[in-house]
C-alpha positions in Angstrom: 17.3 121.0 101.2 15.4 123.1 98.7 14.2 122.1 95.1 17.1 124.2 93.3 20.3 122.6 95.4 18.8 119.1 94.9 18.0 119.4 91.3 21.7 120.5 90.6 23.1 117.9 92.7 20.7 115.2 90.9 22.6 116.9 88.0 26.0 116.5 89.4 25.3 112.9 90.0 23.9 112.3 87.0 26.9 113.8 84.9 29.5 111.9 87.1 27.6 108.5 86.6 28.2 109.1 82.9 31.5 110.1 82.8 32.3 107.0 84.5 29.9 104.5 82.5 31.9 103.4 79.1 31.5 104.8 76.2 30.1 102.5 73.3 33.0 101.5 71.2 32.9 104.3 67.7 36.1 105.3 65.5 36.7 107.8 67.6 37.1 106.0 71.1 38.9 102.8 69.9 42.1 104.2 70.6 41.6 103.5 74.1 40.9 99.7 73.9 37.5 99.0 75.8 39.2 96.0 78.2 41.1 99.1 79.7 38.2 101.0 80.9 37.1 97.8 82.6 40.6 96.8 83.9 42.2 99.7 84.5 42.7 99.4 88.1 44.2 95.9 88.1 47.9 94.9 89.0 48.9 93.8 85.5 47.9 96.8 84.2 49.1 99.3 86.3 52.7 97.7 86.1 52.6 97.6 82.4 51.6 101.2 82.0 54.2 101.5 84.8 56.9 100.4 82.8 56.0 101.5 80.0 56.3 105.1 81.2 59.3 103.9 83.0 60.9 103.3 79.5 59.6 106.1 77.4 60.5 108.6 80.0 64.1 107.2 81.0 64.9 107.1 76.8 63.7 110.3 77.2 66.1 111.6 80.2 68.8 109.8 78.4 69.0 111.5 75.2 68.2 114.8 76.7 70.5 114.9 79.9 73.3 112.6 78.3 75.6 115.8 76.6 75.3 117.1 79.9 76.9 114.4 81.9 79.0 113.8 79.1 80.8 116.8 79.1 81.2 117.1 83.0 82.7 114.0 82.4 85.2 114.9 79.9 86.1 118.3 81.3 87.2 116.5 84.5 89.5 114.3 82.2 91.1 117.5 80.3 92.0 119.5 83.9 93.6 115.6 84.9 97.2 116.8 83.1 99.5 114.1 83.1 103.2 114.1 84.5 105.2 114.3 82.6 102.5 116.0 80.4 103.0 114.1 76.3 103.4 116.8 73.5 100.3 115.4 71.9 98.2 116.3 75.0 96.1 120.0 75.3 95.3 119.2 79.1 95.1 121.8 81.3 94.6 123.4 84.7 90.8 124.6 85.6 90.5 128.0 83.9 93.6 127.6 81.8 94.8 126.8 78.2 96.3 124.0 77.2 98.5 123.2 73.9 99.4 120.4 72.3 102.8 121.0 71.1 103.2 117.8 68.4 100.7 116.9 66.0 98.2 113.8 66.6 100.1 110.4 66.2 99.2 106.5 66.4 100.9 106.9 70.5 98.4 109.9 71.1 95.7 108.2 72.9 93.6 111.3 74.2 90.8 111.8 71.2 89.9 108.4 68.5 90.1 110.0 65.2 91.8 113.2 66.1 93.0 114.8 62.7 96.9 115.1 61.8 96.4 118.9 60.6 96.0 121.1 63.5 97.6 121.1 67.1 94.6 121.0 69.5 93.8 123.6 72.3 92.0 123.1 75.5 90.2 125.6 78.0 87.7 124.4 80.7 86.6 127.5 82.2 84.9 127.8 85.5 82.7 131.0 84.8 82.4 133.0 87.9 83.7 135.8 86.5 83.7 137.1 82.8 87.3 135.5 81.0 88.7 137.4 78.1 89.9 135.0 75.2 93.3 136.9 73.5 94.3 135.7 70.4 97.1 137.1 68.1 97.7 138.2 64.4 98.2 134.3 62.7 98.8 136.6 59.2 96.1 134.5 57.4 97.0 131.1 59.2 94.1 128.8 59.9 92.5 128.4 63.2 89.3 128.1 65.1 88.3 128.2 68.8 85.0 127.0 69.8 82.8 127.7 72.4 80.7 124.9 73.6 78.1 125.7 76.5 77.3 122.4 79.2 74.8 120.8 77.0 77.6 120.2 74.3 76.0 123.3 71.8 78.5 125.0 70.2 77.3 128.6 71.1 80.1 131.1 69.6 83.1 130.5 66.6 86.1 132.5 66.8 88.6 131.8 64.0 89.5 132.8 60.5 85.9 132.1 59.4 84.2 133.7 61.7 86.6 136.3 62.8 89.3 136.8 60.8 92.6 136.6 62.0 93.8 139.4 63.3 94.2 140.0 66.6 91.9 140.8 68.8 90.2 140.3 72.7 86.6 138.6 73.1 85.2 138.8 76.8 83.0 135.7 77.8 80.1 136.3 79.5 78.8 134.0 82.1 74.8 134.2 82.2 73.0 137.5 83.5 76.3 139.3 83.7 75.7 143.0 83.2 79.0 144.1 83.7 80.3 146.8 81.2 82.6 145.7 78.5 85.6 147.3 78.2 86.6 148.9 74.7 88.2 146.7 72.1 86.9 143.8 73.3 83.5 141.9 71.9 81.1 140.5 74.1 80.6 136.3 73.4 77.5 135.3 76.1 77.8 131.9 77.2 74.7 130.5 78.3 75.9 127.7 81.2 78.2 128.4 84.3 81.0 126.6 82.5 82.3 126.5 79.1 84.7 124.5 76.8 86.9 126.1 74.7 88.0 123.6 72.0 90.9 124.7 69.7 92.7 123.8 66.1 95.9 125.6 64.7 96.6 124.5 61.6 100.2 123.1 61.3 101.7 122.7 57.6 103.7 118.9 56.9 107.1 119.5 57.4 107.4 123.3 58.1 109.8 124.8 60.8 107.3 124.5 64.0 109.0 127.1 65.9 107.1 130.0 64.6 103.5 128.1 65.3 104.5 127.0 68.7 105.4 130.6 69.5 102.1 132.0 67.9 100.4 129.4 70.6 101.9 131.5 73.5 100.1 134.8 72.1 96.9 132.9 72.9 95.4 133.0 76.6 92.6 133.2 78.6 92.1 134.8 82.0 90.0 136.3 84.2 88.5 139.9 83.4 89.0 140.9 87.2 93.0 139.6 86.7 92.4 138.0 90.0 93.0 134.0 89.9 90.0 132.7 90.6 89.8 130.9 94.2 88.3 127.9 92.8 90.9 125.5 91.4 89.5 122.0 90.7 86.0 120.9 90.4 84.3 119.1 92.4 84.3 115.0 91.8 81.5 113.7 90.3 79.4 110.9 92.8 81.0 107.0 93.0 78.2 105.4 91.2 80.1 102.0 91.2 77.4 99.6 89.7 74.8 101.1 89.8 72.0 100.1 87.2 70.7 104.1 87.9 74.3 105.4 88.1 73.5 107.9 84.9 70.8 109.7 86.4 72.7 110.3 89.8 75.7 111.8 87.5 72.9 114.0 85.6 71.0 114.8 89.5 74.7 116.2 89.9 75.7 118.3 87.3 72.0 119.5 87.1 73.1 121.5 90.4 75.2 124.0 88.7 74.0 123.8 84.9 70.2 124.9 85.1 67.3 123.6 83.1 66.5 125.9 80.3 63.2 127.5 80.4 62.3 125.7 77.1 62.9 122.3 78.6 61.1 123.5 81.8 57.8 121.3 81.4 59.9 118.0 79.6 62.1 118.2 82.7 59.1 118.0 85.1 57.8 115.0 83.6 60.9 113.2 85.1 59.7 113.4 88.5 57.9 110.2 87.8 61.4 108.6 87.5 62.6 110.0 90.5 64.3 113.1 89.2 63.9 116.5 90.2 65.9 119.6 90.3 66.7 118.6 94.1 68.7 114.8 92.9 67.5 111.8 91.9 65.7 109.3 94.5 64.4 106.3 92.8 63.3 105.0 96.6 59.7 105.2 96.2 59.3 104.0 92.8 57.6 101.0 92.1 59.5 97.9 90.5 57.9 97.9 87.2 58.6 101.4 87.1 62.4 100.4 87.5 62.2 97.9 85.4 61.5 100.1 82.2 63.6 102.3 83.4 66.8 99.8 83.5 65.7 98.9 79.5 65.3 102.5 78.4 68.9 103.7 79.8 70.2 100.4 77.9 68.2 101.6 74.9 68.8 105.5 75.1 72.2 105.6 73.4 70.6 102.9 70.7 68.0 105.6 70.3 70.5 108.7 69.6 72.2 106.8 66.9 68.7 106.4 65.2 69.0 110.3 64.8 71.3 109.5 61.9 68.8 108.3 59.7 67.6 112.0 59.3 70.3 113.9 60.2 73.5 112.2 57.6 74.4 112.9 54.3 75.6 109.6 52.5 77.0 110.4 49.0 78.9 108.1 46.8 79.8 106.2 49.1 81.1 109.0 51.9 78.7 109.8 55.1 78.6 112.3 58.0 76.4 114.0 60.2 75.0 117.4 59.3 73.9 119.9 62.0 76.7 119.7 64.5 76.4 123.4 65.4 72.4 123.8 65.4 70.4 120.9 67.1 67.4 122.8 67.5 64.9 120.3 69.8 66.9 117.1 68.3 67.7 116.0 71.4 68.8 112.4 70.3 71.1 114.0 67.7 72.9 116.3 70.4 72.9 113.1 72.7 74.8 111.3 69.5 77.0 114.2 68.6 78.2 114.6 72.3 79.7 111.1 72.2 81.8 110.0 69.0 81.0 113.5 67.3 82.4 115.8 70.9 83.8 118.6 69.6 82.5 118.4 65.9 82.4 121.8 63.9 79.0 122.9 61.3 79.4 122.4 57.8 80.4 125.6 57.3 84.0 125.5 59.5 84.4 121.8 58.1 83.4 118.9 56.6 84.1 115.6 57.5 82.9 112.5 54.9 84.0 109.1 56.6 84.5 106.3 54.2 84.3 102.7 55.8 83.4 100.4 52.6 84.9 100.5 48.8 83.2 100.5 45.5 81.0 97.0 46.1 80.0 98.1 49.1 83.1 95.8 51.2 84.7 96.5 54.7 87.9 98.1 53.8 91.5 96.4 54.3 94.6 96.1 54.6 94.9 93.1 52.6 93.3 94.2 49.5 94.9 97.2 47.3 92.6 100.4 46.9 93.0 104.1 45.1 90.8 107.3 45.7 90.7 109.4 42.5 89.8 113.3 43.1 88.8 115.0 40.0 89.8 118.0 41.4 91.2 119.0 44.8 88.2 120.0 47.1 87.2 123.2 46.6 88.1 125.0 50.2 89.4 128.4 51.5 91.3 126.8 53.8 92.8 123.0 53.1 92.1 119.7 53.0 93.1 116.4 54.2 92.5 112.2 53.9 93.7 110.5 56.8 93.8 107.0 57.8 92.2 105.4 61.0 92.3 101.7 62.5 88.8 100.2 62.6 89.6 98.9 65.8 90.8 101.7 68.3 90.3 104.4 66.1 93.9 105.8 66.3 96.3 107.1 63.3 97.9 104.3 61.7 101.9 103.5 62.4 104.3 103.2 59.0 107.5 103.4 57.8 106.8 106.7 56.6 105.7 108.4 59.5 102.4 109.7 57.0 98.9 109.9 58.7 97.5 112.1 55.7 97.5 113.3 52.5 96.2 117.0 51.3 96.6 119.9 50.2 100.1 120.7 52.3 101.3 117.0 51.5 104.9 117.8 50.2 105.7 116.5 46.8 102.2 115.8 46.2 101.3 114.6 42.2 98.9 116.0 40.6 98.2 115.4 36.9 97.3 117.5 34.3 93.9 117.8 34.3 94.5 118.8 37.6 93.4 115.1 39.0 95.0 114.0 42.2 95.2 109.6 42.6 95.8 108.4 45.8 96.6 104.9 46.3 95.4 103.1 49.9 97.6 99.7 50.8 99.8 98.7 53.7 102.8 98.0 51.4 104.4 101.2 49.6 103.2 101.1 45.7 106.6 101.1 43.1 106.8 104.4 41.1 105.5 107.5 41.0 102.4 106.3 43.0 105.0 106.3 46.0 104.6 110.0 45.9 100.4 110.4 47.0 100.9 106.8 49.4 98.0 106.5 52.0 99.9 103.6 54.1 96.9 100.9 55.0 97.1 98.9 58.1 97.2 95.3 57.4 93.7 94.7 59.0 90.3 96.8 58.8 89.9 100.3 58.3 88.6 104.0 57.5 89.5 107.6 55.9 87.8 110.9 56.5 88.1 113.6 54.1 88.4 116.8 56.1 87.6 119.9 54.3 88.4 123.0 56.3 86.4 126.0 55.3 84.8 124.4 52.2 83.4 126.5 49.4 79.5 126.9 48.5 80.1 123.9 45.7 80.5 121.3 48.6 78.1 122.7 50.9 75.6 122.8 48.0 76.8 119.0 46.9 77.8 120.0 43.9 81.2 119.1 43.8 81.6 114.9 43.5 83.1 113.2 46.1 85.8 110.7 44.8 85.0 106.8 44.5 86.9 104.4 46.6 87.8 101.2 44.2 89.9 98.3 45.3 92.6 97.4 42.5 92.7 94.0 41.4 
């Protein structure tokens, strides 16, 4: 060995001996705590860090990968049509739409908190084709069908917002189609395999149906070839029975025909020290602390996406809701949140929906106790407004003598005063007078009101315009 090769070596030695010695304890190295350098190797720690990472990366998983799972879950629910199929449910066939032909009631189990002011559309659409969306002249009538891609994001609006309403064709584009459009129509690119069209036509109280139910007929989608497609149901999703890891296996699945999205490309690789991978999920060769943080994170994921709430709710005078539905950004906890009681939810901009759960002081709302909701003015919209009533308990419409679910702006007979105030009294037993006339009818136990504003104007978006108070009456 000559001089040269063994001085370098003796300098190779010597820099690996010091990269291994500690380093003396400064400010800038006590963020590793010295007993780790010394006990790194040790069972204890190795199964701590084990399921630690374990945790973080299964919390992680969870709020990414659950609108995912969630809405292969749901879309195999809304092509499940019922026979005979209820008037209240928008089920339908793969690749097909599906009306509901009666407004929302307290027997319409389908959707908690589904809003008395629109019947509700359905399309689950199997994209190996473009589809082309028709929809017909509604002459100014309010409607709105969205587009939501795999991961729950709602990618396109079409509607009297966004739109107009006039008629027109939209073709929708699976991804890395570069087929030619044909004239008249415009191109909506949909960024998943499969897409949910999720639809609201507004319905007035007590006007003649017949016309609305036959503008629902003018509204279709089907295939751009006109060929039915040859696949007709989709595939079940795996039993996962019991299974503590039953989540991942349903996300393993639908991650076969939803891909990862470049951007997530390097979180999703991290998850191969949980067992998942583009090819499934095999938890066999992980170790049991590893498991072990894993089984607390997926019980603390969904805990985690309701945090999101803290930063992404407006709470004003009393009202709250969740801002951002349409434009998640890397808020992956908040998409996880808004894909469970928030599926389906519209931006700001389409509506607004303030949920009211507690009166003046601060107190549960009930049944037993007298309130009234006094609007200053009527909520500044283009479109209309509603306040409906919800059980605490199951969420559904609440049943009454009057068959009402809502008051607003198409609420027939509907008092308002002079000053162009509108009082609305909340109890289960029907007020005397001329209160009778703006009656919210109360369940006798626990529950809540949302405000819908459809279309509302800049003065709401802006916060501008004040949200009534909610006071019990002695």
């Amino acid at each position: 060995m000559n001089s040269r090769i063994a001085r370098l070596l003796g300098i190779v030695v010597i820099t690996g001996l010091t990269a291994m010695a500690p380093l003396p304890s400064t400010a800038a190295t006590r963020d590793f705590p010295d007993e780790l350098l010394t006990t790194a190797g040790t069972p204890e720690v190795i199964a701590k860090g084990q399921e630690a990472d374990g945790y973080a990366l299964a919390v992680s998983a969870y709020t990414w990968g659950y609108p995912l799972v969630r809405m292969e879950r749901v879309m195999r629910e809304y092509v499940d049509v019922p026979s005979p199929k209820p008037p209240t449910s928008y089920r339908a066939p793969l690749n097909e739409m599906g009306w509901a032909t009666k407004l929302a009631n307290p027997d319409a189990k389908d959707m908690p908190t589904a809003n008395n002011d629109t019947y509700y559309m359905s399309a689950v659409l199997n994209l190996t084709e473009p589809y082309v969306l028709t929809v017909p002249d509604t002459r100014d009538r309010y409607y709105v069908v969205d587009l939501f891609n795999m991961w729950q994001e709602l990618e396109h609006y079409v509607g009297r917002r966004v739109t107009g309403t006039k008629a027109g064709k939209f073709l929708i584009a699976p991804p890395g189609w570069k087929g030619k459009v044909p004239a008249g129509m415009k191109r909506l690119d949909i960024s998943t395999n499969k897409v949910w069209l999720w639809g609201r036509l507004q319905v007035k109280q007590g006007e003649d149906t017949a016309p609305v139910l036959a503008l629902q007929k003018q509204f279709s989608v089907k295939p751009l070839s006109g060929k039915t497609s040859n696949i007709t149901a989709l595939p079940p999703l795996p039993d996962i029975g019991n299974d503590e890891f039953g989540f991942f296996k349903h996300l393993a699945f639908a991650l076969q025909s939803t891909s990862v999205k470049p951007a997530d490309e390097a979180l999703f690789a991290q998850y191969e020290r949980i067992g998942l991978t583009k090819k499934g999920f095999d938890p066999s060769k992980l170790s049991e602390a590893t498991r072990k943080g894993m089984s607390r994170g997926l019980k603390d994921g969904p805990a985690v996406a309701a945090a999101s709430m803290v930063g992404s709710s407006s709470v004003r005078n009393g009202w709250s809701w969740v801002t951002g539905l349409d434009s998640f950004g890397y808020d992956y906890p908040l998409r996880a949140l808004v894909s469970g009681p928030y599926l389906g939810g519209q931006g700001e901009r389409e509506a607004m929906y303030p949920l009211r759960y507690t009166d003046s002081e601060g107190k549960p709302l009930s049944g037993a106790n007298r309130y009234v909701v006094k609007l200053d003015s009527a909520p500044p919209v283009d479109a209309f407004w509603s306040l409906t009533m919800y059980n605490a308990d199951d969420k559904m419409l609440v049943p009454n003598e009057l068959n009402r679910y809502k008051v607003g702006s198409d609420t027939q007979g509907l008092k308002v005063a002079s000053d162009g105030s509108i009082t609305i009294p909340i109890q289960a037993n029907k007020p005397e007078g001329e209160n009778a006339a703006n009656w919210l009818p109360a369940p006798k136990g626990g529950f809540y009101v949302i405000l819908r504003m459809y279309q509302p104007k800049q003065e709401v978006l802006d916060n501008k315009w004040k949200l009534p108070q909610l006071t019990r009456v002695p």
